[in-house]
N, C-alpha and C positions, 0 to 999 in steps of 0.2 A: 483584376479579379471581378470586375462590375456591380462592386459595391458587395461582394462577397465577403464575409470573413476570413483570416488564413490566421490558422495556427499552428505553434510550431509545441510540440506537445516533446518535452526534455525528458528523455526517458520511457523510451513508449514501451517497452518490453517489459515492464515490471508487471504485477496484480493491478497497480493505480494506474499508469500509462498506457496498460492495454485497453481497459474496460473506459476510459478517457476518451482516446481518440477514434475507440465503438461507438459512443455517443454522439458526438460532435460528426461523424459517419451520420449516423442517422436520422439528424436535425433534416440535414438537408441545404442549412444555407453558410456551410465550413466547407472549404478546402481546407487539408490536414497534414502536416510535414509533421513524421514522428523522427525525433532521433534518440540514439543509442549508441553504446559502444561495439555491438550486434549485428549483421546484417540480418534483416528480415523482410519481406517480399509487400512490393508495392500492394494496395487493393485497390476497388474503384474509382475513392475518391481521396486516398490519401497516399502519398511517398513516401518514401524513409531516407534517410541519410545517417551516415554508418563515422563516429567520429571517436576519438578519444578528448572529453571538454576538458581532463588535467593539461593537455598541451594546447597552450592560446594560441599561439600560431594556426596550430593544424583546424582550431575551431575556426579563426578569422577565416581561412580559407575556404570551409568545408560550410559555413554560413555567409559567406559573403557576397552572394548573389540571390537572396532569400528576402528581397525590398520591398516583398507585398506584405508580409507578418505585420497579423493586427495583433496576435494575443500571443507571450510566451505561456504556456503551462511550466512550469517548471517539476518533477516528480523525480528527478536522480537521485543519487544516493550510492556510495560506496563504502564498503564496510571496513572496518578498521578492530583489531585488539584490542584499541582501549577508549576508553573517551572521548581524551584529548587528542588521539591519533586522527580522529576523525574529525577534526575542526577545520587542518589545512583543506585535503582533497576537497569533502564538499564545500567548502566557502569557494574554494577555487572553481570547481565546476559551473558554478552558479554565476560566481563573477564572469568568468570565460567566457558564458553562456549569453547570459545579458548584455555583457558587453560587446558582442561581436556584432549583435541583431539591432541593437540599438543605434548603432553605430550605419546601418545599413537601409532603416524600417523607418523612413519618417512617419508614416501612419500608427506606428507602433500604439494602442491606448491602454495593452493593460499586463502587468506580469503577475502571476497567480503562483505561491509558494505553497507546496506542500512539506506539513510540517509534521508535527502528534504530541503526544502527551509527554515528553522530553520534556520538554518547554518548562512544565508544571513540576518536573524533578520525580517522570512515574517511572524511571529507570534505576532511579537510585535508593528508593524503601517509600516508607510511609509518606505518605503527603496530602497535604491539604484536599478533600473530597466535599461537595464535589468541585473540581477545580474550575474555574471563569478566566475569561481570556483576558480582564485586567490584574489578575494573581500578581504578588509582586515575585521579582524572578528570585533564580538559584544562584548560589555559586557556581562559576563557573568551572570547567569546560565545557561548552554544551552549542554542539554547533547549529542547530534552527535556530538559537538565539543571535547567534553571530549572521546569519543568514540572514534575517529577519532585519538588523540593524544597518546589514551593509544596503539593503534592498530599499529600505527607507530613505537613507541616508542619500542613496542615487539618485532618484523619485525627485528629489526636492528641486522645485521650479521646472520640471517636467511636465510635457502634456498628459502622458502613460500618468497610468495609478498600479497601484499592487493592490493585492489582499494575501493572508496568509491562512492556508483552510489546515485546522486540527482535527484529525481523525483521530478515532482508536486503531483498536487492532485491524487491518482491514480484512477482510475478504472477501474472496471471487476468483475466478478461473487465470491460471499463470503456471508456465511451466519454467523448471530453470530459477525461480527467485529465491534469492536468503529470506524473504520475510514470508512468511505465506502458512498462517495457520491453517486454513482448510484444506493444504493439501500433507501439513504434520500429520491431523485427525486421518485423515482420508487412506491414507497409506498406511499409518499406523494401524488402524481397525480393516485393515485388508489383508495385512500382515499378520495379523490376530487372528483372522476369521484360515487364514491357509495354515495356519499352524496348528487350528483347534484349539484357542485357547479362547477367553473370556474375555473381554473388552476393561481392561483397566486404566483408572487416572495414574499417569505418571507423575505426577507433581505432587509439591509439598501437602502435608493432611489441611494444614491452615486456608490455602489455597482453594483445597476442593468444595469451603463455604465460604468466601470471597465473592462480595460482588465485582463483575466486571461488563464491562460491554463493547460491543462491537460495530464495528463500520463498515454496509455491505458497499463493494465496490462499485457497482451501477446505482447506489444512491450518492454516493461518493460523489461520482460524475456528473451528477445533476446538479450538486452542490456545487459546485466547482465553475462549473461554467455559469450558473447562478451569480455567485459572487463577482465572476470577472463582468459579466455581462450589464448589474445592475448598477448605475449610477451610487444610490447608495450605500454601496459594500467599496467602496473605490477606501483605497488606503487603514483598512479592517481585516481583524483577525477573528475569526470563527472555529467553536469547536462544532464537529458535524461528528454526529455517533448515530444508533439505529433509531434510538429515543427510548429502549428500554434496557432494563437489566436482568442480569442472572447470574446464579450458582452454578460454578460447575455438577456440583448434586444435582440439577435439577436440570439440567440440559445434558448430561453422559448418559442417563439411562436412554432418554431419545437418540443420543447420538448411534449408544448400542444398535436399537431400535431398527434404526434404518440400515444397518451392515446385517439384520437378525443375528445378531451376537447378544449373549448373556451379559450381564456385566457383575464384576466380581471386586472387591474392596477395595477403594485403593490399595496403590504399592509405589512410593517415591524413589524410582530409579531416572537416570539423565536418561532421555533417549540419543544422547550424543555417544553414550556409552554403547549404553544393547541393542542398537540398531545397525552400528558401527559396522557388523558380520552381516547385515540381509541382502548383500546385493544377490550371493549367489540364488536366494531364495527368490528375491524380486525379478529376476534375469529368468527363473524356472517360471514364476508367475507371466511374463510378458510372453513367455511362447507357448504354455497350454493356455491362455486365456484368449491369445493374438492381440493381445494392446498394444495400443501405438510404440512404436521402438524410440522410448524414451528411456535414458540410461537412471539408475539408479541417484547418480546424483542432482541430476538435473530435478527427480521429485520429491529429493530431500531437504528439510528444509530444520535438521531435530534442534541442534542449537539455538536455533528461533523457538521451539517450540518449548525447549528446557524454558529460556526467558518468558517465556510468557505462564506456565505452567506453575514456576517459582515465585509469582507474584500471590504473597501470602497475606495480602493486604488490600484492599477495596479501592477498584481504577476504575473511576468514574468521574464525568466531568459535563458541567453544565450544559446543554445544546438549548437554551433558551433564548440569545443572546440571534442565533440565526432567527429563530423563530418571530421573534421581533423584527428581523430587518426582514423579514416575507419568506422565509424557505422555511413552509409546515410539511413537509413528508416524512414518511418514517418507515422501519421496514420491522417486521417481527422477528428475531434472531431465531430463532428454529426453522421459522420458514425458512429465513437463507441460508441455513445449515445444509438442511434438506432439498434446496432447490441447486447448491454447489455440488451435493454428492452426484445426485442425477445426472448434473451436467456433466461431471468427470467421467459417469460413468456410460453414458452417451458419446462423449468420447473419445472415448475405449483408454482412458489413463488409468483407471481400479477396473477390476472387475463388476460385471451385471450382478453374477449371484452373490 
């Protein structure tokens, strides 16, 4: 690779994986191996390879000829029912993953864990705010912590280092993923606007004056390779968020705003429930509007959004700790509001008007 970097970016197809290996794209001195369970189409400067990481075999195979990987990203994730359902697959994929490349990559210097506010127990109610990356842990099950442990634990008397980076909520452009609040918002208030109705919070009343905050994807990205990149981030866990906060009060009227939709009180209904019926509607919207022919599922994302919407309590956590080891950027959470709707609708995923 002539003293090139090569990364192998685990999970490139998600919101975090795509907007990852766009940057590292754009550096200029990466070469970029994205995988996925997915097939998705080579670009310039980066490949893909298309695997299932639950089956080590097929990963040993399908990475086993990948000797130049200086950096793994790590950003998978498999979603599971319950908790603890979700400890096996990802600990597994991660090991699978690690271990194939490692195994292959003498140059190998750094494995980079994406993790989030799990960690700190913000899936399970109230908790400690704002939360710090030496917090002492939760009961378990809780699989970034088990990630986290096994990842270290590998590390030891290795030349590679890890770091493990803590977002918030992320967003940014992805089509197809379970986690993806801006394109909950995005569809939701598009669906609002063709129906003629008014733009309401779907979440709890407690919620709607909750502070929370958010993680734009492309700064995400910069963190990220930040961390792997800097000598002194080698075996450190960072939380990485926008750097400010907000009410949903106070960021839905904008959101209205930019659909020009009115906004009207809330009303605490699941959108796992009342959106359950929109495809026929969202399928009418794709061919008078001509957006891209993406199916109904693939831009739904309401179950993520119920969880995030239900959170009636203040999810907030320290990003001071990066700021200290040298990563000062930050992004304004309306701007990136407003700068994802644009995008989607640039597009052609919502509609213009």
């Amino acid at each position: 690779m002539d003293g090139r970097n090569l990364a192998l970016v685990v999970g490139a197809q998600g919101v975090i994986g795509r907007n990852l290996v766009r940057h590292l794209e754009d550096l200029g001195n990466w070469d970029v191996i994205g995988l996925s369970r997915r097939a998705a189409p080579a670009s310039a400067r980066a490949r893909h390879v298309s695997v299932d990481l639950l089956d080590a075999k097929a990963t040993q195979n399908a990475l086993g000829e990948l000797t130049g990987v200086t950096h793994v990203f790590y950003a998978a994730y498999q979603d599971r029912p319950s908790w603890s359902e979700l400890v096996e697959p990802n600990l597994a994929m991660l090991a699978n993953s690690v271990s194939a490349i490692e195994a292959v990559a003498p140059g190998l210097q750094h494995v980079s864990l994406m993790q989030g506010y799990k960690v700190y127990g913000a899936h399970l109610g109230p908790f400690k705010t704002p939360a710090r990356e030496d917090d002492p842990p939760h009961m378990p099950p809780e699989f970034n912590v088990d990630q986290q442990q096994w990842l270290s634990a590998r590390q030891q008397g290795k030349r590679w280092s890890w770091s493990a980076i803590r977002p918030s909520v992320v967003c940014g452009y992805a089509v197809g993923n379970p986690m993806n609040l801006a394109m909950v918002i995005a569809v939701y208030a598009a669906i609002s606007k063709e129906l003629g109705l008014p733009l309401r919070f779907p979440g709890t009343p407690k919620a709607y004056d909750r502070l929370i905050e958010m993680t734009d994807a492309n700064l995400l990205a910069r963190a990220t390779h930040w961390a792997a990149t800097d000598p002194k981030c080698a075996n450190q866990a960072f939380n990485i968020n926008n750097g400010d906060m907000f009410r949903w009060s106070e960021m839905w009227p904008e959101i209205a705003r930019a659909f020009d939709l009115e906004v009207a009180p809330p009303l605490p209904m699941p959108l796992s429930d009342v959106m359950a019926d929109k495809a026929p509607v969202w399928e009418r919207m794709v061919e008078r509007y001509k957006l891209a022919p993406n199916s109904y599922s693939d831009v739904s994302s309401w179950r993520f959004g119920d969880f995030v919407f239900g959170w009636d309590y203040d999810v907030i956590a320290d990003g001071s700790k990066a700021r200290r080891f040298g990563f000062h950027e930050y992004v304004d959470s309306r701007a990136m509001f407003l700068q994802i709707f644009k995008d989607l609708k640039t597009r052609k995923i919502i509609p213009r008007a």
